[in-house]
N, CA and C of each residue as an Amber inpcrd file, in Angstrom:
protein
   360
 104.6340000  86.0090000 104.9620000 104.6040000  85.7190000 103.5450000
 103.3900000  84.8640000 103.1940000 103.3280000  83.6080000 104.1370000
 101.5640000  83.3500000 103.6280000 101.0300000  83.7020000 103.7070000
 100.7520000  84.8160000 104.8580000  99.6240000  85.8660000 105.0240000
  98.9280000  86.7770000 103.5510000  99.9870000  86.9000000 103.2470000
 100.0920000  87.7800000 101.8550000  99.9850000  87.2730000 100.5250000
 100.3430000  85.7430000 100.2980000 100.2290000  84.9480000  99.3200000
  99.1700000  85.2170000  98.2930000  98.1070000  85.4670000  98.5600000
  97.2070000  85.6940000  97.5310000  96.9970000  87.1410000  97.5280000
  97.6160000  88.1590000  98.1140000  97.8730000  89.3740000  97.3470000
  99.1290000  89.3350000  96.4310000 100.1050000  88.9010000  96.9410000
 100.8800000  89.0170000  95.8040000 100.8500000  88.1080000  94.5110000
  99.9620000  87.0560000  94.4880000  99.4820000  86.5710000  93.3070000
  98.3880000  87.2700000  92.4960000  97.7580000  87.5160000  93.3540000
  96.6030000  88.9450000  92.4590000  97.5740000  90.0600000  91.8640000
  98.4490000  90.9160000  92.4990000  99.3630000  91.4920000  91.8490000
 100.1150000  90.9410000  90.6590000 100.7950000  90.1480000  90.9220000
 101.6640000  89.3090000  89.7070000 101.0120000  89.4210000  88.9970000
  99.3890000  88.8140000  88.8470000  98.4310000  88.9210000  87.8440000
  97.5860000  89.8100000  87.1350000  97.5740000  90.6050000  88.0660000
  97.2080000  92.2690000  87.3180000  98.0640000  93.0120000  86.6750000
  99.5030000  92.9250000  86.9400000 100.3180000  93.5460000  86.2220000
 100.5860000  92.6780000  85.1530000 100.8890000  91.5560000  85.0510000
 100.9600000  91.0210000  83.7310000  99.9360000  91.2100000  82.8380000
  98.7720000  91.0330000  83.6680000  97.7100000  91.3830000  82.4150000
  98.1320000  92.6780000  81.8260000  98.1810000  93.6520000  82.8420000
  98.3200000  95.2880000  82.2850000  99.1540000  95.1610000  81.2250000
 100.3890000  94.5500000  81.5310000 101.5810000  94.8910000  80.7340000
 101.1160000  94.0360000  79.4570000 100.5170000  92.9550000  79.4020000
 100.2360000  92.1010000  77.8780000  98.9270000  93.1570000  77.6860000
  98.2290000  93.9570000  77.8810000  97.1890000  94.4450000  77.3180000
  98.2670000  96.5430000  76.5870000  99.0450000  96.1260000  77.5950000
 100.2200000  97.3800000  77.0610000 101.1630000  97.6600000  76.2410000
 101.4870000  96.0620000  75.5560000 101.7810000  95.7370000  74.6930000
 101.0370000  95.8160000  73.6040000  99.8730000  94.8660000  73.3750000
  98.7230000  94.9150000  72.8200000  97.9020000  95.9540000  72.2290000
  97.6080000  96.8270000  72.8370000  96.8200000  98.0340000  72.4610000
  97.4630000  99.2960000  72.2780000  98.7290000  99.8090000  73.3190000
  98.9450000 100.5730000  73.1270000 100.5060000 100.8960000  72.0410000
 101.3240000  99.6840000  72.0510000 102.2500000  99.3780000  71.4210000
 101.9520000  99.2750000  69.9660000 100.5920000  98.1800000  69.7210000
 100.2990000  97.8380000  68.7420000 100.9230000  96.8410000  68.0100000
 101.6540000  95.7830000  69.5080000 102.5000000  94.4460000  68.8890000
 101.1790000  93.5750000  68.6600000 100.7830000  92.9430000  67.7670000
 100.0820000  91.6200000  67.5460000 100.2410000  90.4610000  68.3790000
  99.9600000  89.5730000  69.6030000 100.8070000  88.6610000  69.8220000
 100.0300000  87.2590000  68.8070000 101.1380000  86.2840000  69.6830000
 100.8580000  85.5270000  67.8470000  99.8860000  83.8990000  68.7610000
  99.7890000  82.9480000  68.0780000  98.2530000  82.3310000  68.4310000
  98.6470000  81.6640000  70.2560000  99.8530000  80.8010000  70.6140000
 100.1130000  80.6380000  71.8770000 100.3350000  82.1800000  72.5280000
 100.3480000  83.2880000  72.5220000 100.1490000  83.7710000  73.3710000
  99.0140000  84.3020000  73.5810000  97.8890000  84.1610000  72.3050000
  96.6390000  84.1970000  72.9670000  96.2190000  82.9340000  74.2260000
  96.2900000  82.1410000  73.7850000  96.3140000  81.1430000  74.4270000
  96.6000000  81.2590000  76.3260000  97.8690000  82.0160000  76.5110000
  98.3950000  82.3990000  77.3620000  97.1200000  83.4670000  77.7290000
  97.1270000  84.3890000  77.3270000  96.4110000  85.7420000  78.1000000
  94.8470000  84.9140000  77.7240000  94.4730000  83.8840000  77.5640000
  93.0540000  83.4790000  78.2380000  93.0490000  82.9810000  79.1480000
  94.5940000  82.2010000  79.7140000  94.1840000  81.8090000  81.2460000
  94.8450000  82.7650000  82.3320000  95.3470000  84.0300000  81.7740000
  95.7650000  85.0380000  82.5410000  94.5940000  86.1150000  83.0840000
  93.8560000  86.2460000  81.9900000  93.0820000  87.5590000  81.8310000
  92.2380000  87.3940000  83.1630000  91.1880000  86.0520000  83.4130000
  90.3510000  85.8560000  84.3460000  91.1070000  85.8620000  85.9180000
  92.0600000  85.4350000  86.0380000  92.9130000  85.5380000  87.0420000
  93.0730000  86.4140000  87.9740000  92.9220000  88.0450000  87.4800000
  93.2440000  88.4970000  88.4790000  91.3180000  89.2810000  88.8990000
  90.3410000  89.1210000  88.2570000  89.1480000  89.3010000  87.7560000
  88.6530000  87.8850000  89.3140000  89.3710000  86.5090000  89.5290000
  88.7870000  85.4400000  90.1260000  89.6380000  85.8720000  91.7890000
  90.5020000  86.1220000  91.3400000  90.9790000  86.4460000  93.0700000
  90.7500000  87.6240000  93.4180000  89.9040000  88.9170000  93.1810000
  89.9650000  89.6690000  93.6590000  88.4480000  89.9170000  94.7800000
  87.3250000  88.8300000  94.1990000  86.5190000  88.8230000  95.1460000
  87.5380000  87.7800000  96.8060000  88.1790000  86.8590000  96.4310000
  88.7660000  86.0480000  96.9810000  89.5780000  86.7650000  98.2560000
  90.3150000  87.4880000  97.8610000  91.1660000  88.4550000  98.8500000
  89.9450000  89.2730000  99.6680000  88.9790000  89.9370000  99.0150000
  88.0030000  90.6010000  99.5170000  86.8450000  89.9610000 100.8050000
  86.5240000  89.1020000 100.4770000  85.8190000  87.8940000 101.4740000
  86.3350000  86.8850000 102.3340000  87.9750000  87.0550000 101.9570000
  89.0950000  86.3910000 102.7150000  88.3660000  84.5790000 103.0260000
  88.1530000  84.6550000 102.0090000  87.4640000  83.0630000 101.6760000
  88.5720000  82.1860000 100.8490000  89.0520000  81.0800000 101.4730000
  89.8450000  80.2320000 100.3090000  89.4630000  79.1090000  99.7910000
  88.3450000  79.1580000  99.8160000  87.3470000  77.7860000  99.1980000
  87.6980000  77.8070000  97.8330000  87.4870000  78.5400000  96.6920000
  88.0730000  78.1300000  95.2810000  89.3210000  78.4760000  94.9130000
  90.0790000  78.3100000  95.6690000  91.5830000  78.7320000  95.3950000
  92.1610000  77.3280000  94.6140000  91.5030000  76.1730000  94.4620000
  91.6000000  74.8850000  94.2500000  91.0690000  75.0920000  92.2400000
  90.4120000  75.5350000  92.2040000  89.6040000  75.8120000  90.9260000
  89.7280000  76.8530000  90.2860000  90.5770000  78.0950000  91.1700000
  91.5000000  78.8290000  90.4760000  93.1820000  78.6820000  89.2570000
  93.4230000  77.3450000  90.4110000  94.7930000  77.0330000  90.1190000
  95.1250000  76.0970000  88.8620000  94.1880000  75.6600000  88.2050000
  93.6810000  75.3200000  86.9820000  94.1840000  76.4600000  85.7940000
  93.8010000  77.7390000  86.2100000  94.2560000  78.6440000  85.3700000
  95.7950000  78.8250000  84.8120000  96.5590000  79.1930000  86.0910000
  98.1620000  79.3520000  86.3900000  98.4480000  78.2780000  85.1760000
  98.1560000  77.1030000  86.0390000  98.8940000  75.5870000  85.7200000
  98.9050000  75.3150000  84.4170000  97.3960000  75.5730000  83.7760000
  97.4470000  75.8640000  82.1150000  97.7920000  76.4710000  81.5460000
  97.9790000  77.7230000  81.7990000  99.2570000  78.7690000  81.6630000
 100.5410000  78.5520000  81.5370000 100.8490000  77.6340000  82.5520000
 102.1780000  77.7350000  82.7940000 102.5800000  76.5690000  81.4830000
 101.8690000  75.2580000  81.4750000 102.1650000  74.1910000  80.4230000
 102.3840000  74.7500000  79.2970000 101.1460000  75.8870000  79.1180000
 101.0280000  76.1100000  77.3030000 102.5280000  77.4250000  77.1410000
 102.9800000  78.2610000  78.5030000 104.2030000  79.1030000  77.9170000
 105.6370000  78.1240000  77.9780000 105.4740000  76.5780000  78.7580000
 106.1990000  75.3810000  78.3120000 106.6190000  75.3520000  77.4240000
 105.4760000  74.8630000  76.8840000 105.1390000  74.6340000  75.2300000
 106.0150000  75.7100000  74.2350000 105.2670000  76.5090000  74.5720000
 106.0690000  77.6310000  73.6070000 107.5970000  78.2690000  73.6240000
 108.0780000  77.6840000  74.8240000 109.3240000  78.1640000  75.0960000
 110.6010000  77.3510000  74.8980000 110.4170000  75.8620000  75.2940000
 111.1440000  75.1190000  74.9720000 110.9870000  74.0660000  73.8220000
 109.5950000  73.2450000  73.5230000 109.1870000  72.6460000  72.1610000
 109.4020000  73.8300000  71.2070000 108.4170000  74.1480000  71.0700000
 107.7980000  75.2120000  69.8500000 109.2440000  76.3010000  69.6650000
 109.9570000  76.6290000  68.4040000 110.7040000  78.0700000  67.8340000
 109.8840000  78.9290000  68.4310000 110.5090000  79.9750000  68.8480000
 110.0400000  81.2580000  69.5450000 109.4140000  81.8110000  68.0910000
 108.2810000  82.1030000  68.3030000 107.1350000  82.8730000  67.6590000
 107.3830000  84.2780000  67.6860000 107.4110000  84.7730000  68.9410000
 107.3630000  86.4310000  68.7870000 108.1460000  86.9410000  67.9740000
 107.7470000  87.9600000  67.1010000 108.3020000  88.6370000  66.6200000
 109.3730000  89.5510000  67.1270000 108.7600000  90.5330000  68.3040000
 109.1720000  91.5960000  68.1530000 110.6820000  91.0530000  69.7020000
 110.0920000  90.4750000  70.3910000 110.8150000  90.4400000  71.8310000
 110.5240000  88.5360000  71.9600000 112.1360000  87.4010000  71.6800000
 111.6390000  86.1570000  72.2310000 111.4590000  85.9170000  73.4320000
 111.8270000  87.0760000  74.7070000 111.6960000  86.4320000  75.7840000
 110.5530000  86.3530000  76.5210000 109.4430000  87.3000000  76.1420000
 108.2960000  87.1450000  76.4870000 107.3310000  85.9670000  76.8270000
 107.6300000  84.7180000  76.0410000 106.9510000  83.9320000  76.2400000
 107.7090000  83.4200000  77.7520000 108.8540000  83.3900000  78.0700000
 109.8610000  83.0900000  79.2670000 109.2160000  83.9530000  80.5060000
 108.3410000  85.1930000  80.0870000 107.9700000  86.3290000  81.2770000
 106.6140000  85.5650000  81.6250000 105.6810000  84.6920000  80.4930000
 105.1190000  84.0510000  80.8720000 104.9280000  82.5000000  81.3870000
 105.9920000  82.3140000  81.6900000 106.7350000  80.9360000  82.0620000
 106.5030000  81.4660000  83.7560000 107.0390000  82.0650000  83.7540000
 107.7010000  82.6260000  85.3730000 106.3930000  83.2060000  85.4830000
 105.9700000  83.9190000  85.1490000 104.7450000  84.7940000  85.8190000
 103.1520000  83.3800000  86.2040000 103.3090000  82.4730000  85.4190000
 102.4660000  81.4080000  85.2650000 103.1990000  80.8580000  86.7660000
 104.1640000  80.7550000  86.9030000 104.9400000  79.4960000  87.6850000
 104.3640000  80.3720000  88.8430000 104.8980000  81.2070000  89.0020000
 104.7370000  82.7510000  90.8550000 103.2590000  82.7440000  91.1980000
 102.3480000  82.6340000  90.1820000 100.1080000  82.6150000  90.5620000
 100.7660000  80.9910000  91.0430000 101.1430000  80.3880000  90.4570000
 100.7960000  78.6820000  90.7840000 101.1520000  78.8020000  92.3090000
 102.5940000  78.6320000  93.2360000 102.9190000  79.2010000  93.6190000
 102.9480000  79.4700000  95.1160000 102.4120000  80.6340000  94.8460000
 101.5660000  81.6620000  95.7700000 100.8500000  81.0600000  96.0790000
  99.6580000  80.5090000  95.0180000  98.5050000  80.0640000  95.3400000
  98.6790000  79.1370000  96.1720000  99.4340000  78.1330000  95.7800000
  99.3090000  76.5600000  96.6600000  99.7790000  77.2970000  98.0740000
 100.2800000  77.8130000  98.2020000 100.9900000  78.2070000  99.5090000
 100.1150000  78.5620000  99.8940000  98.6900000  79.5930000  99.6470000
  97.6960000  80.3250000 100.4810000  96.9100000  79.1850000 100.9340000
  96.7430000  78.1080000  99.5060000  95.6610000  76.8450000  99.8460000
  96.2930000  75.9130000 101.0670000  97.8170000  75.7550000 101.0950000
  98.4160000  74.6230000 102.1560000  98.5190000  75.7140000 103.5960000
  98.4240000  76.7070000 103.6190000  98.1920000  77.3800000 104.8130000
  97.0020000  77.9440000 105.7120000  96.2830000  78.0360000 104.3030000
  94.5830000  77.8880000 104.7710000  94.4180000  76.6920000 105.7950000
  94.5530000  75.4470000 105.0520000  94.1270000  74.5110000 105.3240000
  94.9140000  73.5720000 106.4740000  95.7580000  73.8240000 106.4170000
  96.8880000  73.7730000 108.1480000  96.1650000  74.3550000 108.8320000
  95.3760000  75.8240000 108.8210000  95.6180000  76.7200000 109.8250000
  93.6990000  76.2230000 110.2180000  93.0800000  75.2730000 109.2160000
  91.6510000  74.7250000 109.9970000  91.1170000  73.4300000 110.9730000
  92.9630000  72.9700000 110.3040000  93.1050000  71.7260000 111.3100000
  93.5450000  72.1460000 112.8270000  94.6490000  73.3740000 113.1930000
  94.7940000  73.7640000 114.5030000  93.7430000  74.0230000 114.9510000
């Protein structure tokens, strides 16, 4: 499972993007201003780990996790402060709660196993 950690966070993150850009374009739901918010620290995400998995390098996995984490605060925000906004579906902002929380995650797990595995 750590082995894999940052594939299945690149996944998590490509499909969410897909699915908020599947919503978006092909649905033709509007989302409303926090979930832009949301899909700007999603969008780069799966765009930043995919050289990462490729070069099997975990040097910015530290400066990745910035993304998730802001993610995850601002679908916080919107889920428990803030009245649910969405129109069409409230639990969405909740899909980005969890999907924010699983990149965070993953990630730390690839970074605390990297970095165990340079001290042996």
């Amino acid at each position: 499972m750590k082995r894999y950690s940052l594939y299945i966070a690149w996944l998590i993150a490509a499909t969410a993007t897909l699915i908020s850009l599947f919503y978006s374009e092909i649905k033709m739901i509007d989302p409303c201003k926090l979930c832009w918010y949301q899909r700007v620290f999603l969008f780069p995400i799966p765009l930043l780990l995919f050289p990462l998995i490729w070069t099997q390098k975990n040097d910015f996995i530290l400066y990745i996790l910035s993304l998730p984490i802001l993610g995850f605060f601002t679908a916080l925000y919107q889920v428990f402060i803030k009245p649910p906004c969405c129109r069409v579906d409230p639990i969405n902002p909740a899909f980005g709660l969890l999907t924010f929380f699983l990149i965070t995650v993953f990630l730390l797990l690839k970074f605390f196993y990297s970095v165990n595995s340079k001290r042996c």
